[in-house]
C-alpha positions as CSV (number, residue, x, y, z in Angstrom):
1,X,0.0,0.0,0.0
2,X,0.7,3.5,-0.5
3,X,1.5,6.2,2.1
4,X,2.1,5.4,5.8
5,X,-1.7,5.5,7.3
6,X,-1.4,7.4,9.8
7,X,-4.5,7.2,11.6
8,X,-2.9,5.7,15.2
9,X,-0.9,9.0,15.1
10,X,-3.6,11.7,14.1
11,X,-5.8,9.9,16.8
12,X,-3.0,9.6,19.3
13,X,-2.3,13.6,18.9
14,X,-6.3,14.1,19.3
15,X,-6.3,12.5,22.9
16,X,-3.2,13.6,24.0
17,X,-5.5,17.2,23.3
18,X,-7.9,15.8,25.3
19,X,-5.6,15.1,28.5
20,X,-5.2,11.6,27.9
21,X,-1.9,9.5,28.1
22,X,-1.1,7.5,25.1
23,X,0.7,4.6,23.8
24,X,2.0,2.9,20.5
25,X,4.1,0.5,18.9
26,X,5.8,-0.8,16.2
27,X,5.0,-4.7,15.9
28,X,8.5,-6.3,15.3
29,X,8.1,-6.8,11.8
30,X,7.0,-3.5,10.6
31,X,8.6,-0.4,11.4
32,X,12.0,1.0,11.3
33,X,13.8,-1.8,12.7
34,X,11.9,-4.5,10.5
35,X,15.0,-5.7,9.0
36,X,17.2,-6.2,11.4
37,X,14.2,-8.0,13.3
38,X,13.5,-10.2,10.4
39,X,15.9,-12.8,10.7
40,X,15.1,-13.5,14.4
41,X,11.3,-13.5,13.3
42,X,11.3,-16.4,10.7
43,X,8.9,-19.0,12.0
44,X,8.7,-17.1,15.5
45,X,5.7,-15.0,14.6
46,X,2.5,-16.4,16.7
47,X,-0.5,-15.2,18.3
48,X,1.7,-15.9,21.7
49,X,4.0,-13.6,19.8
50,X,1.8,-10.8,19.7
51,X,0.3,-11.2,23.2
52,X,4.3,-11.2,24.1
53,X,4.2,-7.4,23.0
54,X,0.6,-6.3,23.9
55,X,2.4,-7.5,27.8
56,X,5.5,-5.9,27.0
57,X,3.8,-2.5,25.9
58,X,1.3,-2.3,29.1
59,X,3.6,-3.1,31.3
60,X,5.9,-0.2,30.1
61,X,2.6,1.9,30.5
62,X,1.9,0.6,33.5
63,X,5.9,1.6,35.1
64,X,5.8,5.1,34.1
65,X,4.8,7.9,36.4
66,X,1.5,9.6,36.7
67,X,-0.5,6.4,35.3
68,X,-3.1,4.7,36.8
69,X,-2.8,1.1,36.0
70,X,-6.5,0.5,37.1
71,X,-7.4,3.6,34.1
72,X,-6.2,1.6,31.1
73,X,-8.1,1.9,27.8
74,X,-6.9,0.3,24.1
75,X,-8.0,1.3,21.2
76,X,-7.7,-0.8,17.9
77,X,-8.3,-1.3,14.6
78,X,-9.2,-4.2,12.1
79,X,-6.0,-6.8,13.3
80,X,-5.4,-5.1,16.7
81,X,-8.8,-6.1,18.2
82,X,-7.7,-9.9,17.9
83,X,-4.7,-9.0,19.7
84,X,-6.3,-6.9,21.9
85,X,-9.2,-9.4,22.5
86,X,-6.3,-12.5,23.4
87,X,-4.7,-10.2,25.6
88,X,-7.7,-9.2,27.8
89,X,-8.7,-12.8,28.1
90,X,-5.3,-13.7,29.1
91,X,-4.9,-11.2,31.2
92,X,-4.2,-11.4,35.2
93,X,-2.7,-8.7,35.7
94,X,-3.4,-5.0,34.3
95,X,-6.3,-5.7,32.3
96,X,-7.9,-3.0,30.0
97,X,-10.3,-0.8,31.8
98,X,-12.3,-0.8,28.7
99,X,-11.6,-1.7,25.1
100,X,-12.5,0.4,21.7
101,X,-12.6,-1.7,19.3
102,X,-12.8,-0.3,15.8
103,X,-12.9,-2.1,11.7
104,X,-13.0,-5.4,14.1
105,X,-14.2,-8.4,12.0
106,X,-17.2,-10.1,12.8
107,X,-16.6,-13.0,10.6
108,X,-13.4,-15.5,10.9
109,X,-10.1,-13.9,8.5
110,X,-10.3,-16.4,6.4
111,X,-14.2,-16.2,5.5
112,X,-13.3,-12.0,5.5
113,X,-10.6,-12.4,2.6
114,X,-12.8,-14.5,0.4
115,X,-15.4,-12.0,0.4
116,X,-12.8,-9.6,-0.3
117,X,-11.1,-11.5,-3.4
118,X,-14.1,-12.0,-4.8
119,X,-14.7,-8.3,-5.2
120,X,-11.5,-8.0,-6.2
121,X,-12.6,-10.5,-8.9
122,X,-15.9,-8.5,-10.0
123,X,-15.7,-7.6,-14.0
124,X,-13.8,-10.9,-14.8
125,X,-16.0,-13.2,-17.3
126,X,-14.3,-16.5,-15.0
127,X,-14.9,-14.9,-12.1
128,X,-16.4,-18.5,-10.5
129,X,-13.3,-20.2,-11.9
130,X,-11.1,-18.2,-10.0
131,X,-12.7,-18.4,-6.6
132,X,-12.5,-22.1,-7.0
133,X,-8.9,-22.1,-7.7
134,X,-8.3,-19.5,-4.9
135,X,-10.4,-21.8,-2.7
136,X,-8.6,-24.7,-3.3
137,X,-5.0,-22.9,-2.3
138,X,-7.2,-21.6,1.1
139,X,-7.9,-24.9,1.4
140,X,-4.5,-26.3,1.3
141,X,-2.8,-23.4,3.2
142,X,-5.5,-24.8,6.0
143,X,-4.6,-27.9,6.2
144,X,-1.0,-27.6,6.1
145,X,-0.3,-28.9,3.0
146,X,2.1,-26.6,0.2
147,X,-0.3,-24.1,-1.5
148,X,-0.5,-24.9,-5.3
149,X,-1.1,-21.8,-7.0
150,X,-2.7,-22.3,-10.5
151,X,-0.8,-19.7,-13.2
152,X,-4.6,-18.7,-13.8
153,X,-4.4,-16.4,-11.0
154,X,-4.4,-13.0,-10.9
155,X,-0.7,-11.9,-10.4
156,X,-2.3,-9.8,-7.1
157,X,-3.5,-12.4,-5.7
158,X,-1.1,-15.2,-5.9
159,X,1.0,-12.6,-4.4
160,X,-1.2,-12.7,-1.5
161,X,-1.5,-16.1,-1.4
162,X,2.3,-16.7,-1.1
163,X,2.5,-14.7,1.3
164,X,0.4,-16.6,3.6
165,X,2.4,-19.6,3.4
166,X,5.8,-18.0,3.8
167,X,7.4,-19.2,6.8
168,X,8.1,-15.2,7.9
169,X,4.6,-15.2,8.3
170,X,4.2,-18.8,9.9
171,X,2.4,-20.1,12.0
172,X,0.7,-16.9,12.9
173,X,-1.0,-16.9,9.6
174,X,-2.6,-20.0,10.1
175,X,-3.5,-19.1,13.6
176,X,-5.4,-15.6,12.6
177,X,-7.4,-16.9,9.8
178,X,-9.5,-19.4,12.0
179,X,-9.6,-16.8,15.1
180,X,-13.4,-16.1,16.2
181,X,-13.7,-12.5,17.6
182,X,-17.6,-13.5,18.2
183,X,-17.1,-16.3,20.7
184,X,-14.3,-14.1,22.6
185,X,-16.2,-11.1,22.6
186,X,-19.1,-12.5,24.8
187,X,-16.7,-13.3,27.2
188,X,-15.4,-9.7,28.0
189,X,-17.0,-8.1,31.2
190,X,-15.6,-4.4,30.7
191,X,-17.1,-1.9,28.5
192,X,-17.0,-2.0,24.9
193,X,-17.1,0.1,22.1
194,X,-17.7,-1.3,18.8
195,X,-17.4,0.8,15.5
196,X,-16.8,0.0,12.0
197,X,-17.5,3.0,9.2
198,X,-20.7,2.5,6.6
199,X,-17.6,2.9,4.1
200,X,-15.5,0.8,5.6
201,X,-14.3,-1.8,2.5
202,X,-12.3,-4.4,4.2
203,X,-15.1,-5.3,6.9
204,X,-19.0,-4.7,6.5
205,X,-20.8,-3.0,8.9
206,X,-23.9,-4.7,8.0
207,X,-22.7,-8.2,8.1
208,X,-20.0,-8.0,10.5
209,X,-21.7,-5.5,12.9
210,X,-24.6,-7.8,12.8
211,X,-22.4,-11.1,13.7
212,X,-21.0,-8.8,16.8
213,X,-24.3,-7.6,18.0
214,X,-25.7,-11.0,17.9
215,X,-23.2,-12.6,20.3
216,X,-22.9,-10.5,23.0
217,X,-24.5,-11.0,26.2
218,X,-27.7,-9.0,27.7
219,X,-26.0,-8.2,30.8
220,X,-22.3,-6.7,28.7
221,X,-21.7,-3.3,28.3
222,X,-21.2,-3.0,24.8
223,X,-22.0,0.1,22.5
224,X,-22.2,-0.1,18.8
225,X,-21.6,2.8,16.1
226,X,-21.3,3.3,12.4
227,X,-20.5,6.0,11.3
228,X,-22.1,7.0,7.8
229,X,-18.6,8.8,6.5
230,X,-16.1,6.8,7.9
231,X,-13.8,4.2,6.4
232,X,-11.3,0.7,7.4
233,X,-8.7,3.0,9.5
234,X,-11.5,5.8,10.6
235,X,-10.9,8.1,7.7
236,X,-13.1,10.2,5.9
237,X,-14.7,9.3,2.9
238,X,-16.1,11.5,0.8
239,X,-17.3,9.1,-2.3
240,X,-21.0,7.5,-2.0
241,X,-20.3,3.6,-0.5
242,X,-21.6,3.1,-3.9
243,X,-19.2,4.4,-5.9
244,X,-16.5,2.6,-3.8
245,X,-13.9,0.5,-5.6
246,X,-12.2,-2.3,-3.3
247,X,-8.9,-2.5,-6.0
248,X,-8.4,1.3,-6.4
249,X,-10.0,2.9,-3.1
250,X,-9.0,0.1,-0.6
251,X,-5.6,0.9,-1.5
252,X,-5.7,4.9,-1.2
253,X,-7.5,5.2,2.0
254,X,-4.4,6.0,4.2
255,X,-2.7,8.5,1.9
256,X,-1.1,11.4,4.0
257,X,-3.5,13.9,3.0
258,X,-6.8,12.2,4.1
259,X,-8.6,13.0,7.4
260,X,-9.9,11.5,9.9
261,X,-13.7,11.0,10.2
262,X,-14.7,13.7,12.5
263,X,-18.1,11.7,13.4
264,X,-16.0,8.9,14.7
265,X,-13.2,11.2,16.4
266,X,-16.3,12.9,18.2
267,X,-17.8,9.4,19.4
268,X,-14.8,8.1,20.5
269,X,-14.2,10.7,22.8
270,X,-17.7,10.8,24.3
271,X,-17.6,6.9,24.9
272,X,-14.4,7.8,26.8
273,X,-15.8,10.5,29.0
274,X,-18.8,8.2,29.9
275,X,-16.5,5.2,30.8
């Protein structure tokens, strides 16, 4: 992808506005010290491995002065809800106060990307042909076996599809594609907010919002938002969701100059004021 994101920092500077202490992170393999992390990495990467640093990170939080350790809120997006979900239902010790919880899937990675390849797909005549060749690499990857990646493929997405079975990325991979966010969220007892934007292209808020709302308990404190304007990383969107192009706007949406959404900004910082 193009351009850097950005959004952990814009909302970072917002809260630090606000009064509000914040923290984040490079994960090991991304960052400025990728590459001389990389060799140590190869075939190291796990969920454990990610809890490792969630643990590593709030305890530095935790050690420095002025914080209350009881007062501990994350905030994530898309990929950093699992981690952030594993963590809290790990956890001891230092547990998050409450948990934001933005672009967080509703359905199981691996079900997410094959709704995404296929609209990758949309406009090719063998459109069904390809699925079921890209099925039948999922379906190998799965089960351990070498992916076999027909020369049919688009060259995008037998990119992607290597990359799932290279052993940098192993056996974390494997791990995050069968990960249920809606049998661990029901079994968080601290307040929730929930929010993926109406534009949002990697997750839907109607299906995956749906899948959320329907497994939480009565008695948990969960709130849910969409914002109308809002995108995957909490960006604005200007573009109707119809006019919305998964191949050329899922890959522009964290371009230096976009904003973020101010809808979502706003809620965010009234759910924290509440909580």
């Amino acid at each position: 992808m193009q351009g850097t994101g950005g959004s952990g920092k814009l909302l970072a500077k917002k809260l630090v506005s606000e009064g509000y202490v914040t923290l984040r992170y490079d994960k090991r393999f991304t960052g400025e010290h990728a590459s001389e992390n990389l060799p140590y990495l190869i075939g190291n990467i796990s969920m454990q491995s990610h809890l490792n640093e969630v643990i590593s990170a709030v305890d530095y939080l935790v050690g420095q002065p002025d914080i209350d350790a009881s007062n501990i809120f994350v905030l994530t997006n898309s990929e950093g809800a699992i981690h952030a979900l594993n963590y809290q239902l790990q956890s001891q010790d230092n547990r998050f106060a409450g948990m934001i919880l933005t672009g967080i899937p509703g359905r199981s990675i691996m079900e997410l990307a094959e709704s995404q390849i296929a609209a990758l797909l949309d406009g090719y005549e063998n459109k069904d042909e390809l699925m079921a060749l890209y099925n039948e690499s999922v379906a190998d990857f799965m089960a351990g076996r070498p992916v076999a990646l027909d020369p049919a493929l688009p060259a995008d997405i037998e990119w992607f599809l290597r990359g799932l079975d290279n052993e940098v990325n192993l056996p974390f991979s494997r791990e995050l594609w069968s990960y249920d966010t809606t049998e661990k969220l029901k079994h968080i007892p601290e307040p929730m907010l929930v929010m993926i934007g109406k534009k949002d292209l990697q997750v839907d808020w109607e299906i995956d919002g749906a899948r959320l709302q329907e497994a939480v308990l009565p008695e948990q404190d969960v709130t849910f938002m969409y914002p109308d304007n809002a995108n995957h990383v909490l960006k604005y969107e200007e573009k109707p969701r119809d006019e919305l192009n998964p191949a050329v706007d899922g890959a522009t949406y964290n371009l230096v100059d976009r904003v973020l959404d101010t809808d979502s900004v706003n809620a965010i910082l009234e759910w924290l004021l509440l909580h």
